[in-house]
OpenMM code with the backbone's topology and positions (N, CA, C; nanometers):
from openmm import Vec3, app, unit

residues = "UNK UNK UNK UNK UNK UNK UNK UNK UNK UNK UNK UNK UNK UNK UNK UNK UNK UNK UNK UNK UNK UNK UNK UNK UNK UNK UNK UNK UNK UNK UNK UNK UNK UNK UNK UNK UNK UNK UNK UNK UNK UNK UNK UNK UNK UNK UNK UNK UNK UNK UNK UNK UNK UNK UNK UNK UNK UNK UNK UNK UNK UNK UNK UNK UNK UNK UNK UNK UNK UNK UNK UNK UNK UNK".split()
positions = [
    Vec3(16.3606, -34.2862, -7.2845),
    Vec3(16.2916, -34.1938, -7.1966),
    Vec3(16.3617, -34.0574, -7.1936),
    Vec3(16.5212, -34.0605, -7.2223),
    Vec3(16.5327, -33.9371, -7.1889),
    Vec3(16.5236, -33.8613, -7.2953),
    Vec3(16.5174, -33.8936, -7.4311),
    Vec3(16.4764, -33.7503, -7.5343),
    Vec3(16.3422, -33.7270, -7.5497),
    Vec3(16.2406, -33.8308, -7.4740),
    Vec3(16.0860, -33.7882, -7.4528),
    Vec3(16.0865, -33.6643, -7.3187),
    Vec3(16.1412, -33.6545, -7.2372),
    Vec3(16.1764, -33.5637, -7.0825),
    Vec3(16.2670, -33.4340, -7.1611),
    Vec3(16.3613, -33.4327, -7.2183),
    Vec3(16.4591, -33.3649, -7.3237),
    Vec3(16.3302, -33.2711, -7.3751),
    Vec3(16.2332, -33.3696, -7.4675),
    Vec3(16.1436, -33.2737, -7.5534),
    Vec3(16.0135, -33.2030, -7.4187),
    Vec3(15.9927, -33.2762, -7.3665),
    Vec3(15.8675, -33.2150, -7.2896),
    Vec3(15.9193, -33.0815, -7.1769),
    Vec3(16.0946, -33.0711, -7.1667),
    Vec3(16.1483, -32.9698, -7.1203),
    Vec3(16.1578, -32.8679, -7.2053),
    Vec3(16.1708, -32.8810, -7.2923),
    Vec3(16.1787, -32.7704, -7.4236),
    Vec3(16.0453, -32.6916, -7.4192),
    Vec3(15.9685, -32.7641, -7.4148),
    Vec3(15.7978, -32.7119, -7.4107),
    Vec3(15.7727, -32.6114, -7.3013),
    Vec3(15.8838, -32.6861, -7.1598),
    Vec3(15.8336, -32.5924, -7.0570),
    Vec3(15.9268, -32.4469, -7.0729),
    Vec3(16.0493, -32.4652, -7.1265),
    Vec3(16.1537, -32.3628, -7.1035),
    Vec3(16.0669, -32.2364, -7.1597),
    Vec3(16.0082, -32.2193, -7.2378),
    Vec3(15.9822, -32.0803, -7.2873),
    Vec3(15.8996, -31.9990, -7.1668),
    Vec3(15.7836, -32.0707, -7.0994),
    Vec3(15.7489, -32.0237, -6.9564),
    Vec3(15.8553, -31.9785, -6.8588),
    Vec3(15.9233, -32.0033, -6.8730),
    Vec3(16.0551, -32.0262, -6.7780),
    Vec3(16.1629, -31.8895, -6.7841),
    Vec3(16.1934, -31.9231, -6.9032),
    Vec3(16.2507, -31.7963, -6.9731),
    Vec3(16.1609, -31.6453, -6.9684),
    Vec3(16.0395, -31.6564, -6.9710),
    Vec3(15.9537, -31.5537, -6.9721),
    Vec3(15.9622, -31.4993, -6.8229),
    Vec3(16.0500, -31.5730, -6.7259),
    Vec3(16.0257, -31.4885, -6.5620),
    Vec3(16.1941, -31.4529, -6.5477),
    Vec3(16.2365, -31.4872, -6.6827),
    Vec3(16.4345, -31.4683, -6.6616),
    Vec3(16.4503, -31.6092, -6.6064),
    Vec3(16.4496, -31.7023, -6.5838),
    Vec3(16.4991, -31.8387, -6.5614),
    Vec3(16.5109, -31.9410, -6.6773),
    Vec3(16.5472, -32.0612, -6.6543),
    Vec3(16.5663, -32.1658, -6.7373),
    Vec3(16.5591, -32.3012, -6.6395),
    Vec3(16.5681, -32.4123, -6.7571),
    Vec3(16.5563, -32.5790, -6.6735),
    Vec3(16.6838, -32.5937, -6.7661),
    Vec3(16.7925, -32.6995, -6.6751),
    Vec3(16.8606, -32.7314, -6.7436),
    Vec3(16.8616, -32.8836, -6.7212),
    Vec3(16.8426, -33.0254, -6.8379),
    Vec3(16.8430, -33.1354, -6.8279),
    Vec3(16.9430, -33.1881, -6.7244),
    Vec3(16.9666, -33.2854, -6.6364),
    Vec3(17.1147, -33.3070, -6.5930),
    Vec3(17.1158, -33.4736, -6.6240),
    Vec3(17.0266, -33.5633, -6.5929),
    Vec3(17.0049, -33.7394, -6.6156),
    Vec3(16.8629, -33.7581, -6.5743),
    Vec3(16.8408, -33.8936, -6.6347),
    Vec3(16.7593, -33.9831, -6.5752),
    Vec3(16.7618, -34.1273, -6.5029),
    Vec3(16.7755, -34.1627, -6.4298),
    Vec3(16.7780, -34.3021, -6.3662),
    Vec3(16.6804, -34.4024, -6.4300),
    Vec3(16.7348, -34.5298, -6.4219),
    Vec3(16.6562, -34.6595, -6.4315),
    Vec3(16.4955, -34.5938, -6.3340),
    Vec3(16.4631, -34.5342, -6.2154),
    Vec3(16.3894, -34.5668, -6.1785),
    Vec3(16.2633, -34.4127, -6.2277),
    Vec3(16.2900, -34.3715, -6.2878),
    Vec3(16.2497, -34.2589, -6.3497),
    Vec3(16.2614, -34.1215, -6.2399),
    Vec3(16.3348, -34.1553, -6.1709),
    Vec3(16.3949, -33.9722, -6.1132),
    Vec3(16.4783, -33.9094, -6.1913),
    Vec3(16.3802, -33.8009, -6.2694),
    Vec3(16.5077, -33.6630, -6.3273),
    Vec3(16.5640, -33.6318, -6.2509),
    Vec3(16.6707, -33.5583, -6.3424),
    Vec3(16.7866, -33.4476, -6.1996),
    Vec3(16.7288, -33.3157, -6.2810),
    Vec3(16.7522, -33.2315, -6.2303),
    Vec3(16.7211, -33.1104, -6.3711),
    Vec3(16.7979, -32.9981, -6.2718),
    Vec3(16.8564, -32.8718, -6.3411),
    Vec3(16.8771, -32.7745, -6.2979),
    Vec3(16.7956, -32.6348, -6.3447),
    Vec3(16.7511, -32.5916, -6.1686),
    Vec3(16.6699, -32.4442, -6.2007),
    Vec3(16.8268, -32.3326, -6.2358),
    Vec3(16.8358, -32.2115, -6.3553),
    Vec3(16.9007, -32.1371, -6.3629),
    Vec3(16.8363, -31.9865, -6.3580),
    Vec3(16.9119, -31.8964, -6.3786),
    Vec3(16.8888, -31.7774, -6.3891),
    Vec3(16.7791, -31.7337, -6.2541),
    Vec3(16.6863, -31.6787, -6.2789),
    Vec3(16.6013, -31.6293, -6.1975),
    Vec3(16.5033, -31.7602, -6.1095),
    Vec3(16.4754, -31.8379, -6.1555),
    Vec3(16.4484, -31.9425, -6.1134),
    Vec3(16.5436, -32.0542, -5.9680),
    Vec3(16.7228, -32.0128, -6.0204),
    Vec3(16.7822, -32.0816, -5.9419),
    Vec3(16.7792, -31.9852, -5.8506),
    Vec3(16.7236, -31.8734, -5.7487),
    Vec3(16.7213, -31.8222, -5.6663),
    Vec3(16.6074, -31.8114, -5.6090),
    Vec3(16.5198, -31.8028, -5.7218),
    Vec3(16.3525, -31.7995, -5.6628),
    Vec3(16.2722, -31.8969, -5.5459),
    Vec3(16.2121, -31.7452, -5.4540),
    Vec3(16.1869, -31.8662, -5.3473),
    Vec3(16.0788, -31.9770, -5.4072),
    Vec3(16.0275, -31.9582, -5.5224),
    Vec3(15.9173, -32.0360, -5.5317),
    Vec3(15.9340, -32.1661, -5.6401),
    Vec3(16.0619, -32.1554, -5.6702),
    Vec3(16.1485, -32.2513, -5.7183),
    Vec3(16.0713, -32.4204, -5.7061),
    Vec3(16.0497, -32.4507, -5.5842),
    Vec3(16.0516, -32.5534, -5.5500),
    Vec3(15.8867, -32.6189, -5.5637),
    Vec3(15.7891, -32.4975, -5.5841),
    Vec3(15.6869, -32.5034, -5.6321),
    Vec3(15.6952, -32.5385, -5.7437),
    Vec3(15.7612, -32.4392, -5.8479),
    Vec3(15.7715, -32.4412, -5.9962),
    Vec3(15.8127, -32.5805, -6.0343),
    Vec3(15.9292, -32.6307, -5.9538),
    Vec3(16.0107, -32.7909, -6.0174),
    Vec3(15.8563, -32.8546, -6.0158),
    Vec3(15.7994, -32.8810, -5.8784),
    Vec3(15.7182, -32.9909, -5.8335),
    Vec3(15.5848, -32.9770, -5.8881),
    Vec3(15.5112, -32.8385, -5.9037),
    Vec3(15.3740, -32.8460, -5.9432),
    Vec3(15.3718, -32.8204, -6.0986),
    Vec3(15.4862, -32.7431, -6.1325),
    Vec3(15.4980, -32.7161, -6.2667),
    Vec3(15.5808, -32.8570, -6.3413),
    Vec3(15.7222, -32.8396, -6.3550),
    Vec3(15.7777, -32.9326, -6.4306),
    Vec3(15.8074, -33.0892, -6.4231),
    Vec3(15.7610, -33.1183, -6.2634),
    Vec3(15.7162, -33.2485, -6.2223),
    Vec3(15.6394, -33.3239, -6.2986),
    Vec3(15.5323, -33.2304, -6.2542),
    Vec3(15.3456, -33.2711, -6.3123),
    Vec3(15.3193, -33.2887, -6.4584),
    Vec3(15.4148, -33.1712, -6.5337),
    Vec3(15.4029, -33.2331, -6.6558),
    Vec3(15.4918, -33.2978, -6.7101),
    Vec3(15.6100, -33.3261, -6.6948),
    Vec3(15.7162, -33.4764, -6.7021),
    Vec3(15.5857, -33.5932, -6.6340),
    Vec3(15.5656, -33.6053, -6.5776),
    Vec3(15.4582, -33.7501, -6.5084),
    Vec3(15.3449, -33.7657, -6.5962),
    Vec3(15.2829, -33.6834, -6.6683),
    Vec3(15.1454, -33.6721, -6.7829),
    Vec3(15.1934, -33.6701, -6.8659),
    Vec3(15.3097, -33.6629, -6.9302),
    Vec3(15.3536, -33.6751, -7.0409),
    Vec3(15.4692, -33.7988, -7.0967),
    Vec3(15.5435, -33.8506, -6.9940),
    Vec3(15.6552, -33.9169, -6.9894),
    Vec3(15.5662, -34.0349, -6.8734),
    Vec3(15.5946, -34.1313, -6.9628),
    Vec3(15.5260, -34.3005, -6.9006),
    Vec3(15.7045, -34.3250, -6.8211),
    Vec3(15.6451, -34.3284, -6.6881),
    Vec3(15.7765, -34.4161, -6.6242),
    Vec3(15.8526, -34.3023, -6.5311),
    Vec3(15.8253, -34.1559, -6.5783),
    Vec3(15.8698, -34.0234, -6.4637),
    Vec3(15.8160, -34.1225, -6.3583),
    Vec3(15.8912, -34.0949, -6.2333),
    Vec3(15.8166, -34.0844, -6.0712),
    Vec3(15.8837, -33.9716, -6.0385),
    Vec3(15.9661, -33.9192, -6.0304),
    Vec3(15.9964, -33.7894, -5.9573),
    Vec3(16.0974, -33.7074, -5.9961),
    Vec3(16.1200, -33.5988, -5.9666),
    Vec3(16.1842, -33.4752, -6.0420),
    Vec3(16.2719, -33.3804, -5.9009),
    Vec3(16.4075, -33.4112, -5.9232),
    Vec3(16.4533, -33.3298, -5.8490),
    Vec3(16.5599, -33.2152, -5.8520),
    Vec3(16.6084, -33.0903, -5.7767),
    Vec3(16.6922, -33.0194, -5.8396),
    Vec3(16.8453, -33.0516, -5.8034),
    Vec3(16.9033, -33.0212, -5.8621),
    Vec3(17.0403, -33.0146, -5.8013),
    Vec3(17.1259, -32.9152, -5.8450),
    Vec3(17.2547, -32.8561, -5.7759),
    Vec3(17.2564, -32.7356, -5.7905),
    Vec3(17.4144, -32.7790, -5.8962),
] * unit.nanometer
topology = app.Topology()
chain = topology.addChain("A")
for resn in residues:
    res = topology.addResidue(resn, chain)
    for name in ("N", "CA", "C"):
        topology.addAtom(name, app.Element.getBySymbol(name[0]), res)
């Protein structure tokens, strides 16, 4: 699972990069919670928490069989 989450982050980073931010991988658990880190413009952005959950959540869960949830850590 985690170089399928690995690749489907790669996909998102270029969006990401395009506002000055980045995702950085951190683990995955047995129960499918990512850790991921928001950087650059992103790790300050108030809308951050939108972006993890409606953006890089949603598509880790449609793309990756077994995601349940996506969280940040700093």
């Amino acid at each position: 699972m985690e170089e399928k989450v690995k690749e489907v982050l790669e996909s998102i980073r270029p969006s990401l990069q395009a506002d000055g931010g980045d995702v950085e991988f951190v683990s995955v658990n047995d129960g499918g919670v990512v850790k991921v880190r928001l950087v650059g413009a992103c790790g300050s952005c108030p809308m951050s928490t939108y972006t993890l959950k409606m953006g890089i959540e949603r598509k880790l869960k449609e793309l990756v069989p077994g995601v349940t949830s996506v969280e940040q850590v700093n």
